[in-house]
SEKOL-830869 format. One record per residue (C-alpha): residue in one letter; x, y, z. Coordinates in nm, 4 decimals. Layout:
N
 residuo     east    north       up
       A        X        Y        Z
...
This chain:
294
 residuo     east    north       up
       X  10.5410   7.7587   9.0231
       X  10.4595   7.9027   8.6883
       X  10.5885   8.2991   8.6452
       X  10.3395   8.5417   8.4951
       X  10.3454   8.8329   8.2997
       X  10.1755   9.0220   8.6408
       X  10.4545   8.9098   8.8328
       X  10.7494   9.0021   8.6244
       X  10.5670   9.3466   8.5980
       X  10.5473   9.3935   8.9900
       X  10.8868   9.2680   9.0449
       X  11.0565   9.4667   8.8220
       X  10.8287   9.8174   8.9833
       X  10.9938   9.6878   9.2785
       X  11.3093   9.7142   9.1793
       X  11.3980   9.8907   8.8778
       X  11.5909   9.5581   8.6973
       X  11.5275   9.4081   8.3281
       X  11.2762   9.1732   8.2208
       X  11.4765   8.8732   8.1764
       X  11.6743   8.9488   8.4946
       X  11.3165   8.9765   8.6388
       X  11.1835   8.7007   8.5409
       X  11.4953   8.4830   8.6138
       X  11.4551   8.5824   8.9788
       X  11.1276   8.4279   8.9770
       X  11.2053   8.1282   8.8083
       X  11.5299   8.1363   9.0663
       X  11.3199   8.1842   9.3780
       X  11.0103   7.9340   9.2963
       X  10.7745   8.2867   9.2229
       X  10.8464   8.4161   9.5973
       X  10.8501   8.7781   9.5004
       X  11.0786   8.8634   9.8237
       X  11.3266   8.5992   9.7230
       X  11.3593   8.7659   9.4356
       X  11.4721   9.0746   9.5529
       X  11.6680   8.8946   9.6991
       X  11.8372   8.7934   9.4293
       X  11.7874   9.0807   9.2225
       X  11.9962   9.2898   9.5146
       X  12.2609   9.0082   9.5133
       X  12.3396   9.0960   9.1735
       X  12.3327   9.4767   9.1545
       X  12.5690   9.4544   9.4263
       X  12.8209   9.2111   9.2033
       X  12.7340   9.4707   8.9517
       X  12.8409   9.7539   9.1650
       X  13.1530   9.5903   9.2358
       X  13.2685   9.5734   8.9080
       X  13.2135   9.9462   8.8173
       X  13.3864   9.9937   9.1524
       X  13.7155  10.1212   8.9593
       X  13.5742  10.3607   8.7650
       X  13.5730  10.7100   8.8246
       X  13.2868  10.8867   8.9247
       X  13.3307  11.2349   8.8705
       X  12.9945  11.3782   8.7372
       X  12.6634  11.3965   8.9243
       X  12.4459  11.6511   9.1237
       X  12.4984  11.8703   9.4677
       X  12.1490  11.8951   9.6638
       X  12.0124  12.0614   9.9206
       X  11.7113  11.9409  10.1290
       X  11.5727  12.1621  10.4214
       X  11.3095  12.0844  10.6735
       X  11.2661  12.3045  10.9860
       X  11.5342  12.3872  11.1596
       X  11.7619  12.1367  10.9949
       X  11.9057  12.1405  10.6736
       X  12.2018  11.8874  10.4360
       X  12.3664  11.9551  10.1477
       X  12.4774  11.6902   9.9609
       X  12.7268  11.5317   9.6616
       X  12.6348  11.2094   9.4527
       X  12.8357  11.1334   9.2027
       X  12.7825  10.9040   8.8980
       X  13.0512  10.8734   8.6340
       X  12.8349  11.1074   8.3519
       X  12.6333  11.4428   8.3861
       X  12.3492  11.2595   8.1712
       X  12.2468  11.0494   8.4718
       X  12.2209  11.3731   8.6932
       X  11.8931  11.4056   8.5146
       X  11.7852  11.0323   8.5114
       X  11.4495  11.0270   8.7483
       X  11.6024  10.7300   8.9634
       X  11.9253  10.8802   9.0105
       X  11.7343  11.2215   9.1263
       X  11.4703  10.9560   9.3317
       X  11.7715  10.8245   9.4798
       X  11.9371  11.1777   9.6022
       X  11.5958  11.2871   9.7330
       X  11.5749  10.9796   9.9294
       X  11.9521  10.9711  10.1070
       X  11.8901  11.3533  10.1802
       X  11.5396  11.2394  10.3394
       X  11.7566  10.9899  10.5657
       X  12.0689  11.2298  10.6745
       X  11.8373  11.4539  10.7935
       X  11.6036  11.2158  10.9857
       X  11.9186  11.0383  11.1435
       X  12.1975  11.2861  11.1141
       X  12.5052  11.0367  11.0900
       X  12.8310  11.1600  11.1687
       X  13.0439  11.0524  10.8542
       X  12.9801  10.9093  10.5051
       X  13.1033  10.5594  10.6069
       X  12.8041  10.5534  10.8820
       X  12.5582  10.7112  10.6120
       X  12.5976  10.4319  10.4054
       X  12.5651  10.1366  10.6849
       X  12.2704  10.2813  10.8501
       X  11.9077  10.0906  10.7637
       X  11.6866  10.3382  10.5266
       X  11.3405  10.1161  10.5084
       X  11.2694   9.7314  10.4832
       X  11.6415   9.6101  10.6216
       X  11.8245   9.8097  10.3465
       X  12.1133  10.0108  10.4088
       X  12.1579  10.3736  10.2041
       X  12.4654  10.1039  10.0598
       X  12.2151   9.8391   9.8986
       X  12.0149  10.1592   9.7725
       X  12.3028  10.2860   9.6015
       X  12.3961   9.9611   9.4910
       X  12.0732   9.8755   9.3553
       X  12.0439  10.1877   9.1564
       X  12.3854  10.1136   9.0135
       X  12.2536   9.8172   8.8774
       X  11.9657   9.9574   8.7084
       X  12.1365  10.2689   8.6017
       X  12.4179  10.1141   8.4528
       X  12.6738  10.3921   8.6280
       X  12.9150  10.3695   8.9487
       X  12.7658  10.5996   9.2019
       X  12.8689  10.7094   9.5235
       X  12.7685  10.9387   9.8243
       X  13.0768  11.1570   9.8383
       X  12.9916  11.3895  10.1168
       X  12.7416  11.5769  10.3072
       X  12.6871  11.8501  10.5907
       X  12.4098  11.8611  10.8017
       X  12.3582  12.2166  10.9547
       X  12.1047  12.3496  11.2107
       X  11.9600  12.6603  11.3747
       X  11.6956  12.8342  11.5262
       X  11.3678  13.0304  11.4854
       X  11.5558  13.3212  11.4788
       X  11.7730  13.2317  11.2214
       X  11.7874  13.2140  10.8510
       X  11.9259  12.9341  10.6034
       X  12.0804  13.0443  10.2759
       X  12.0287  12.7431  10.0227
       X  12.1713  12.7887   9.6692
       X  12.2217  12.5525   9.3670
       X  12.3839  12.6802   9.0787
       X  12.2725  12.5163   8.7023
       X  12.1143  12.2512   8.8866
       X  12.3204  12.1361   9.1538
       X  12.6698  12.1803   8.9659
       X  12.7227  12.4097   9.2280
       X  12.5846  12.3628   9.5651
       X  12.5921  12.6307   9.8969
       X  12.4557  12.6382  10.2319
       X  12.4808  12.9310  10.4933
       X  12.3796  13.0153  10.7896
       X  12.2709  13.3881  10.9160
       X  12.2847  13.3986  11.2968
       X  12.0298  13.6420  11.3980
       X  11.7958  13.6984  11.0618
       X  11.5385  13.5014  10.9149
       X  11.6254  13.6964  10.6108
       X  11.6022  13.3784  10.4144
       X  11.6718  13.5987  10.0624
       X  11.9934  13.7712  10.2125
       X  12.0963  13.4512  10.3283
       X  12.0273  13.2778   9.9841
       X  12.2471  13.6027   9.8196
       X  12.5375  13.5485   9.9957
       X  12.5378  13.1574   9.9372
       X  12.5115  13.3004   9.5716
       X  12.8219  13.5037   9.6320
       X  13.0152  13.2036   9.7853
       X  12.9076  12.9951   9.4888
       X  13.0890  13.2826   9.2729
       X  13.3940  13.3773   9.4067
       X  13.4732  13.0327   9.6431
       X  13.6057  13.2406   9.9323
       X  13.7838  12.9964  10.2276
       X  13.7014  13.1708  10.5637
       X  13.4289  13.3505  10.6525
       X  13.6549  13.6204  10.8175
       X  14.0263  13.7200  10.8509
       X  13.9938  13.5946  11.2099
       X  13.9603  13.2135  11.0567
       X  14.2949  13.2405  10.8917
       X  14.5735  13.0511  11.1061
       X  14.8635  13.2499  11.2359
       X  15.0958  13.0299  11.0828
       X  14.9158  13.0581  10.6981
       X  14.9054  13.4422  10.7573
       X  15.3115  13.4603  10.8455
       X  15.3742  13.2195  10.5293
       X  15.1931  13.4539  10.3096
       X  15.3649  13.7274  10.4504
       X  15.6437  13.5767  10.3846
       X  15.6188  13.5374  10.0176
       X  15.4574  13.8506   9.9747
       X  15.7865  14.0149  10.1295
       X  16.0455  13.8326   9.9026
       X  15.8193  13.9250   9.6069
       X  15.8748  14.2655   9.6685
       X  16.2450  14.2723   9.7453
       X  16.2713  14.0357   9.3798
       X  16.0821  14.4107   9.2449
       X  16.3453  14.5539   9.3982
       X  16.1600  14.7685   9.6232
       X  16.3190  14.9559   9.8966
       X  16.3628  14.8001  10.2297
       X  16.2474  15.0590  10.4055
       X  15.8932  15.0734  10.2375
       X  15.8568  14.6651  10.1431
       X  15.7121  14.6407  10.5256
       X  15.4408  14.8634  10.4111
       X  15.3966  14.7120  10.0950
       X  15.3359  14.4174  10.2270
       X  15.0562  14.4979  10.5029
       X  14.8775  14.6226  10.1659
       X  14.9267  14.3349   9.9489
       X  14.8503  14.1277  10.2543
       X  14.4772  14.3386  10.3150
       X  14.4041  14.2048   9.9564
       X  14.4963  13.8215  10.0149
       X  14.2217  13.8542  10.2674
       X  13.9969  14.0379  10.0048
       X  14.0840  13.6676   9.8271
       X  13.9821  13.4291  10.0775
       X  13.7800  13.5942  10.2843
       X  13.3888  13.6075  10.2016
       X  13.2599  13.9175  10.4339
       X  13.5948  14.1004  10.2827
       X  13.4726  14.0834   9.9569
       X  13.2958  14.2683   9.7469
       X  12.9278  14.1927   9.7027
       X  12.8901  14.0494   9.3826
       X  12.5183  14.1585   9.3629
       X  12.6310  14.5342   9.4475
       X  13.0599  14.5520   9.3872
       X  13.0396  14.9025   9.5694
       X  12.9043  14.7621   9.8926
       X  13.1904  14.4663  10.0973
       X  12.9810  14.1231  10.2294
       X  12.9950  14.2252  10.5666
       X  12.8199  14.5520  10.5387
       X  12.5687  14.3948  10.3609
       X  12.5550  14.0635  10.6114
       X  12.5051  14.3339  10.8983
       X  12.2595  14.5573  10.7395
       X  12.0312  14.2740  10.7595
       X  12.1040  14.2706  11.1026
       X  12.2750  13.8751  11.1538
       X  12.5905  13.6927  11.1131
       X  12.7530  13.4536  10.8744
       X  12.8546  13.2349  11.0769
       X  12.9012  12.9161  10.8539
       X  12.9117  12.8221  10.4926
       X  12.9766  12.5228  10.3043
       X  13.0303  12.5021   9.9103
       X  13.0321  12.2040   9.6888
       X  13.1185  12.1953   9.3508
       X  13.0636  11.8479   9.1813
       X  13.3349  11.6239   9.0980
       X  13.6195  11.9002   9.2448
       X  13.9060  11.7657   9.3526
       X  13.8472  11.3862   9.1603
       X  13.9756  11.5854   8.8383
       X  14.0844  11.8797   8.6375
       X  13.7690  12.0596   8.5283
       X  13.7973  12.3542   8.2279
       X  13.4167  12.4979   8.3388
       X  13.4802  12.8964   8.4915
       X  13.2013  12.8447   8.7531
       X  13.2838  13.1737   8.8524
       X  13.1867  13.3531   8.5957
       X  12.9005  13.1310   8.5278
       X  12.7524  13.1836   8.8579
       X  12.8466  13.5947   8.8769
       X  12.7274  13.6382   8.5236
       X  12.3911  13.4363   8.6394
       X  12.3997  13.6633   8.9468
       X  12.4242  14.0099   8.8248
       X  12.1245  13.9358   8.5693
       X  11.9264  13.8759   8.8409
């Protein structure tokens, strides 16, 4: 069957891949357009598996919410240029579309379940690595719900390089929920409250905190003391509704969480590529500086 020009054009709408690799799958396939898809995915996923070793450590956080449901999101691609790229931003859209709709439990199911047409959020990946040129991977994700009477606090910082949900129990003060995701973005607290903290993380602090203080050379008899203070500002550290607001320094989170008259009661923060490598950007001080002009 001869190929035409109309054909190679739909195909490669279809799909995304080259010309010649378009029209190859034609000529491949006898012109059966789904054959050569086919073969086109056959060979973004050998693609894929070469780029397999490289490290993705760039990318995008996003946040999708719809009703009482809401996921936040980290794709990663191995440069920040392709965080911009329309199909790579298609492609986000479209896996944050699916988490929500089917809620999986872990990455690993994410990327076996069936989006549309028999194809798995893995051959969509896998196809987009083939026409973008990049390793990319789903690296993790949080699905969070709530009720009518509660609020969810989405927040992306520069874009996604930064990316916070919470959850105010109690408020559908969406704003106050957004400011203290903006806050979390800032100054990456751990817990939510002192009462997170293990008992056994709280004794090891105190224990270091201690033998700092007798290295000062402080007395013995006030160290004790010393210590209960030093240890009230470790949880000023960790501890979001112990810190202070970022948006007013003079007021602490948790007067601020209650005076809009909910709870925190769960946050999650992603920063892109964290943990994969050693990154120089101060995001806090991007984000509080971004924060306080507001």
């Amino acid at each position: 069957m001869a190929v035409t020009a109309q054909m190679v054009k739909e195909l490669r709408e279809k799909t995304g891949a080259g010309m010649m690799d378009c029209k190859k799958a034609l000529v491949e396939s006898d012109g059966n357009l789904e054959a050569a898809i086919d073969f086109l995915r056959e060979k973004g996923l050998s693609s894929a598996a070469k780029k397999a070793d490289r490290i993705a450590a760039e990318g995008t956080t996003f946040i999708q919410v719809e009703g009482n449901k809401a996921v936040l999101l980290e794709m990663n691609a191995e440069t920040d240029f392709v965080s911009k790229n329309e199909s790579f931003q298609q492609l986000v859209q479209t896996v944050a579309s699916h988490l929500l709709a089917t809620e999986p439990a872990s990455v690993e199911e994410a990327l076996t379940s069936v989006v549309e047409d028999g194809l798995t959020v893995e051959n969509l990946i896998s196809n987009a690595i083939a026409k973008i040129g990049e390793k990319i991977s789903l690296r993790r994700f949080v699905i969070e719900t709530k009720t009518d009477a509660d609020a969810f606090g989405p927040y992306l910082h520069m874009g996604g390089r930064i990316g916070v949900l919470t959850v105010l129990e109690g408020s559908t003060d969406v704003q106050s929920a957004k400011d203290v995701a903006m806050h979390i973005a800032a100054l990456n607290p751990a817990y939510i409250s002192r009462d997170e903290v293990s008992a056994d993380e709280v004794e090891n602090e105190r224990k270091i905190l201690t033998e700092q203080a007798l290295n000062e050379g402080k007395p013995e008899n006030i160290v004790a003391k010393m210590v209960e203070g030093r240890l009230s500002k470790y949880f000023e550290d960790v501890c979001v509704l112990e810190q202070s607001f970022v948006k007013n320094p003079d007021q602490k989170v948790k007067v601020f969480v209650e005076s809009t008259g909910g709870k925190l009661v769960s946050f999650t923060r992603y920063a892109v590529g964290e943990g994969i490598e050693k990154r120089e950007d101060n995001f806090a001080e991007e984000v509080m500086s971004q924060v306080k002009g507001n």
